[in-house]
C-alpha positions, 0 to 999 in steps of 0.5 A: 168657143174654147170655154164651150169646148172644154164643157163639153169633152169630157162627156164624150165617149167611144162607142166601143166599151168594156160592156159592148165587147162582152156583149158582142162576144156572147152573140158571137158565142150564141152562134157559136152554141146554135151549131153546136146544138145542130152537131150534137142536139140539146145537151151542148145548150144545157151544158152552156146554160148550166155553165153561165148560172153556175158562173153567175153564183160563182161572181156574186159569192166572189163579190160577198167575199171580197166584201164588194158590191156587185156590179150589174152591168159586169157581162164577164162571167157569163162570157165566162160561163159561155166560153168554158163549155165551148172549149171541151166535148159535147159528151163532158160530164156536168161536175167537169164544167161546174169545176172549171167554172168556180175554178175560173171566177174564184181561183183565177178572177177574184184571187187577183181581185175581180174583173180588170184586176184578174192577171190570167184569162179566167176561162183559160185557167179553169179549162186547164185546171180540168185538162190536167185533172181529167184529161181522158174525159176531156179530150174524148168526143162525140161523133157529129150528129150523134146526139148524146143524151141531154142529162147523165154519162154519155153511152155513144162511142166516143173517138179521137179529135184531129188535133189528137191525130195530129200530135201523134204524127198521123193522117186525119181521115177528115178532107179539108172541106169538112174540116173546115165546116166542123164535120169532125170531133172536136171541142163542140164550140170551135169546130165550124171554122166558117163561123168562127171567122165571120164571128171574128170579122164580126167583131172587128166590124164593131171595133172590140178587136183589131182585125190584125192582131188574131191575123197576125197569130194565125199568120204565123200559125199558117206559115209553120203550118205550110212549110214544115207539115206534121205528116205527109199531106200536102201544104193547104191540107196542113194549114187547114188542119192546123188552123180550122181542126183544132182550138186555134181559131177559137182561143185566137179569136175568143182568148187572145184578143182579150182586152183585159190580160192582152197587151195595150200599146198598137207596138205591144200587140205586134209583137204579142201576136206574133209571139202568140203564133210562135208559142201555138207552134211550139206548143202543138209540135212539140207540147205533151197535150194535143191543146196548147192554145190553153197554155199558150193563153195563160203564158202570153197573159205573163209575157204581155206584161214585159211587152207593155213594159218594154213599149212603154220604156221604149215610148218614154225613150222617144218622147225624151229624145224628142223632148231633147230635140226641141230644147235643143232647137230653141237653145240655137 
C-alpha cells in the first residue's frame, strides 16, 4: 500500500491552476465588457478586441525576441489585453490603448523575463505609463449611455469622473444607489459595483482568490472612508464613493490579488492586504492623481517582496525553535 501510494502522489493535482485562474478572470472580464457595451454601445467591445490582438502579437514578438518558444496555453496576455481598456474611458483613443498594451508586455513583462518572472503587474504598468503621458485624455469620460462612436475621436461631451470630484474635496451629485450600479463616469470596466462583487465572489468560489484578502483592503479602505469623510456627506455615503465610484473594487479584485507579483505565504497576505488598503488611502487623500490604485499596484508588487522575506525568516525562526525543542526533549 505505501509503495502504491508513492506511484501515485506525484500525479495528483489541485484543480485550481495558473491557466484556470486566467481563465476565470477573462469570464469575469467578459462580464465586465457586457455592461460596458450596455453604458457605452460598441466601442467598449472594440477597444477590448483591439486591445487582446494587439497584446497577443505583443506576446509572440516578446517570445521571438527572447529567442523563446511560445507557450499556447499561456492566457496572460490576453487578461492583459482585457484588463487595460477596462481601466481607462470609453472615449480613449485607440493609439492610447495600443500604447499601453506593448508597454505592458514588452516593457514591464518580457524585460524581466516573461510570464512568471515579470516583477510588476503588466497591465499596471502600462496603464500608468499612459496616465502619465496623456492624462487629459485618460481621466475625461463619457456620460453613460451616450454612445460614442464606434471608430475615431469622440465628438460627445466629455465630463469629470467621482473620483476626480473627490480629490478636488467635492460633493459627487451622484446618489449612492447609482454609484453603486455604475450610472456614473468613469473608467467603463469598474463602474458597476454589483458586478464586480459577484465577480470577486465568483472567483473565490473557484478558488483563484482568497476571498479575505481583497476583504481585508477594501476593509480598511471602508473604515477610512467612514470615520475621516473627504467632504461633508454622511459616513455610508463616504464609503460608497470611495469603494464603488472609483477603480478601488476593480484593482483590488482584478490587480492586487494577482498570483504572480502577490505575496505568497497566508501571513504575508495579511499583512500585504492590509498594507494595500493603507497605500489606497494615502494615495486617494493626499496623491496628485485621482487613480492611485495604479501606484498602489506597482508599489505593493515591491513590498510583497520584503513581506516573503520576512515570513519566511520568521518561518525559518519558528521551525528552528521547534527543532531546538524536540532535540531538547530527546536529550532528557
Amino acid at each position: 500500500m505505501i509503495r502504491q501510494a508513492s506511484l501515485l502522489a506525484p500525479y495528483i493535482k489541485h484543480p485550481t491552476t495558473t491557466r484556470s485562474i486566467m481563465l476565470d478572470m477573462m469570464l469575469c472580464m467578459a462580464a465586465l465588457y457586457l455592461i460596458a457595451a450596455f453604458y457605452y454601445g460598441g466601442r467598449a467591445l472594440m477597444l477590448g478586441l483591439v486591445s487582446m490582438l494587439v497584446c497577443m502579437a505583443a506576446e509572440l514578438l516578446g517570445s521571438a525576441l527572447r529567442l523563446e518558444r511560445h507557450n499556447r496555453r499561456d492566457l496572460s496576455a490576453l487578461v492583459t489585453g482585457m484588463m487595460i481598456p477596462l481601466m481607462l474611458p470609453a472615449s480613449i483613443p485607440y493609439y492610447i490603448v495600443i500604447i499601453a498594451d506593448l508597454f505592458a508586455i514588452l516593457a514591464v513583462k518580457y524585460a524581466f523575463g516573461g510570464t512568471g518572472y515579470n516583477l510588476f503587474n503588466p497591465a499596471a504598468g502600462g496603464l500608468l505609463f499612459v496616465t502619465v503621458c496623456w492624462p487629459q485624455q485618460v481621466f475625461a469620460y463619457p456620460a453613460t449611455f451616450s454612445n460614442p462612436e464606434v471608430f475615431g475621436e469622440v465628438t460627445g461631451r466629455l465630463t469629470n469622473s467621482i473620483a476626480y470630484v473627490l480629490s478636488v474635496g467635492g460633493t459627487p451629485s451622484t446618489n449612492v444607489t447609482s454609484v453603486i450600479l455604475g450610472l456614473h463616469p468613469g473608467p467603463m470596466g469598474t463602474l458597476n459595483g454589483l458586478v464586480l462583487l459577484a465577480c470577486m465572489l465568483y472567483l473565490a468560489a473557484r478558488g483563484s482568490l482568497r476571498l479575505w484578502q481583497p476583504l481585508i483592503t477594501l476593509g480598511t479602505v471602508a473604515a477610512f472612508a467612514a470615520f475621516f469623510p473627504r467632504a461633508e456627506y454622511s459616513s455610508l455615503e463616504s464609503v460608497a464613493y470611495e469603494i464603488f465610484g472609483t477603480a478601488v473594487l476593480f484593482g483590488t479584485v482584478f490587480m492586487l490579488s494577482e498570483p504572480v507579483t502577490g505575496a505568497t505565504r497566508e501571513e504575508g497576505r495579511l499583512l500585504s492586504g492590509i498594507v494595500a488598503g493603507l497605500l489606497i488611502v494615502a494615495f486617494n487623500y493626499f496623491g496628485a492623481y485621482q487613480q492611485g490604485i495604479l501606484f498602489v499596484v506597482l508599489l505593493m508588487n515591491v513590498i510583497n517582496h520584503y513581506i516573503d522575506n520576512l515570513t519566511e525568516k520568521k518561518m525559518q525562526e519558528e521551525r528552528r525553535a521547534r527543532y531546538a525543542k524536540r532535540e531538547a526533549a530527546r536529550n532528557r
